[in-house]
C-alpha positions as MATLAB code, in Angstrom:
seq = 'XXXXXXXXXXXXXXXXXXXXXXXXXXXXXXXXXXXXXXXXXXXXXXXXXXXXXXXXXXXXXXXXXXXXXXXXXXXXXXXXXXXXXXXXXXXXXXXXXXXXXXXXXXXXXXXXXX';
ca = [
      16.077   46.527   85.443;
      16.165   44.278   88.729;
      12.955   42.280   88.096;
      13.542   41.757   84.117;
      13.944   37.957   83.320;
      15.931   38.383   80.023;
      18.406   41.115   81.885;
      18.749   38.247   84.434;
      19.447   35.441   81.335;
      22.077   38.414   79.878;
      24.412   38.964   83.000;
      24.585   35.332   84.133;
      22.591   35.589   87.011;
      19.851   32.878   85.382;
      22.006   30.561   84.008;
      20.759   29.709   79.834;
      22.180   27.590   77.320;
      23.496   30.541   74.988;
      23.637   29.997   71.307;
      25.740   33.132   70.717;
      27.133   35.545   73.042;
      29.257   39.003   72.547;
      29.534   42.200   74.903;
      26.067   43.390   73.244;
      23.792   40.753   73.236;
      22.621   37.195   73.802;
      21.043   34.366   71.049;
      18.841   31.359   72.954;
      16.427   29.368   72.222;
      13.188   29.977   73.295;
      11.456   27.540   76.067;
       8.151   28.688   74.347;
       8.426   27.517   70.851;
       6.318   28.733   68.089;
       7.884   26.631   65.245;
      10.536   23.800   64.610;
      13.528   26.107   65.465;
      12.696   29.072   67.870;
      15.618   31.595   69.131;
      15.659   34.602   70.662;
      18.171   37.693   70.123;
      18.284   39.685   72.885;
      20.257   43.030   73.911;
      21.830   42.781   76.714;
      21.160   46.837   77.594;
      17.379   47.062   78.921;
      14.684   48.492   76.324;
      11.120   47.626   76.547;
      10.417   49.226   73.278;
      12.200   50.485   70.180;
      10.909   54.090   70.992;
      13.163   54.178   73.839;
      16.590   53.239   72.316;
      18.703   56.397   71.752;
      20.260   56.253   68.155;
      23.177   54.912   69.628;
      21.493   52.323   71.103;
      20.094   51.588   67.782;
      23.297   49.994   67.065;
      22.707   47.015   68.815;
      20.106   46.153   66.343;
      22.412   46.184   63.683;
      24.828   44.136   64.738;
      22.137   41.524   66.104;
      20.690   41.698   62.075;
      24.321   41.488   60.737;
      25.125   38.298   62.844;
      22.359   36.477   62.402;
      23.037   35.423   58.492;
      26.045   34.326   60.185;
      24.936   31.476   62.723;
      23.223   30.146   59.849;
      24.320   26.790   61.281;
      23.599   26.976   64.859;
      20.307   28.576   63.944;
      19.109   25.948   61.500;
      18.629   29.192   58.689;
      19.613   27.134   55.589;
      16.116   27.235   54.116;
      14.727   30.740   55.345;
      14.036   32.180   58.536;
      11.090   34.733   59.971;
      12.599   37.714   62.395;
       9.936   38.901   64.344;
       9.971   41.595   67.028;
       6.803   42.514   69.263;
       5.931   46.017   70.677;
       3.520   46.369   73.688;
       0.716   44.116   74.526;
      -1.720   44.452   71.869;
       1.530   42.648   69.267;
       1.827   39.706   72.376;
       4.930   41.080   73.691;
       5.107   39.392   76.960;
       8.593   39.994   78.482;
       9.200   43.542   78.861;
      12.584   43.771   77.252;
      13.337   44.019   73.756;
      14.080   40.806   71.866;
      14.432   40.088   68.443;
      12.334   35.763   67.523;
      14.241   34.044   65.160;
      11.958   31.389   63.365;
      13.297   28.688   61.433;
      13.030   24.638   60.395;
       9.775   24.772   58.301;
       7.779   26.483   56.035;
       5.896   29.205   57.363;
       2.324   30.840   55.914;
       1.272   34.234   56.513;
       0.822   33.891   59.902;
       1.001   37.742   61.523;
       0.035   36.472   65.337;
       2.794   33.081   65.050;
];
């Protein structure tokens, strides 16, 4: 998608400090933060929604969940972390691409709207 701001942080053409990178997808932080440590996972293939990733595409998602444990590190995890991931306006999604929060660095409550 041509006017998508995280397909332009994926291919280059916005240049982002990237906290993880592979053919698939992209971990930054976000310039929005909603706690201490605030990343953001995101596919580098275009999806606004889950309901329009093929099972293939799916995939992705997996290896996004499977790597995070693993920049425990880099993503400040050691003590817990929140994964949250917003569908369509009424859950706040603002960017229109799929994307995956990572929330870390200090202790969260029940918080569904953080």
């Amino acid at each position: 998608m041509q006017d998508c701001l995280f397909c332009k942080f994926a291919n280059g053409e916005i240049p982002v400090t990237k906290v993880y990178e592979d053919e698939n997808f992209i971990i930054i932080r976000d310039i929005n933060p909603q706690c201490k440590n605030h990343f953001l996972a995101i596919p580098k293939k275009h999806y606004k929604l889950l309901a329009e990733m093929t099972a293939e595409d799916s995939q992705t998602l997996g290896l996004i969940l499977a790597k995070i444990p693993t920049l425990c590190n880099e993503l400040e995890l050691q003590n817990g972390y929140r994964l949250v991931i917003n569908q369509g306006d009424d859950a706040g999604q603002t960017v229109p691409h799929l994307h995956i929060h990572i929330l870390s660095g200090e202790k969260m409550g029940w918080n569904p709207a953080r």
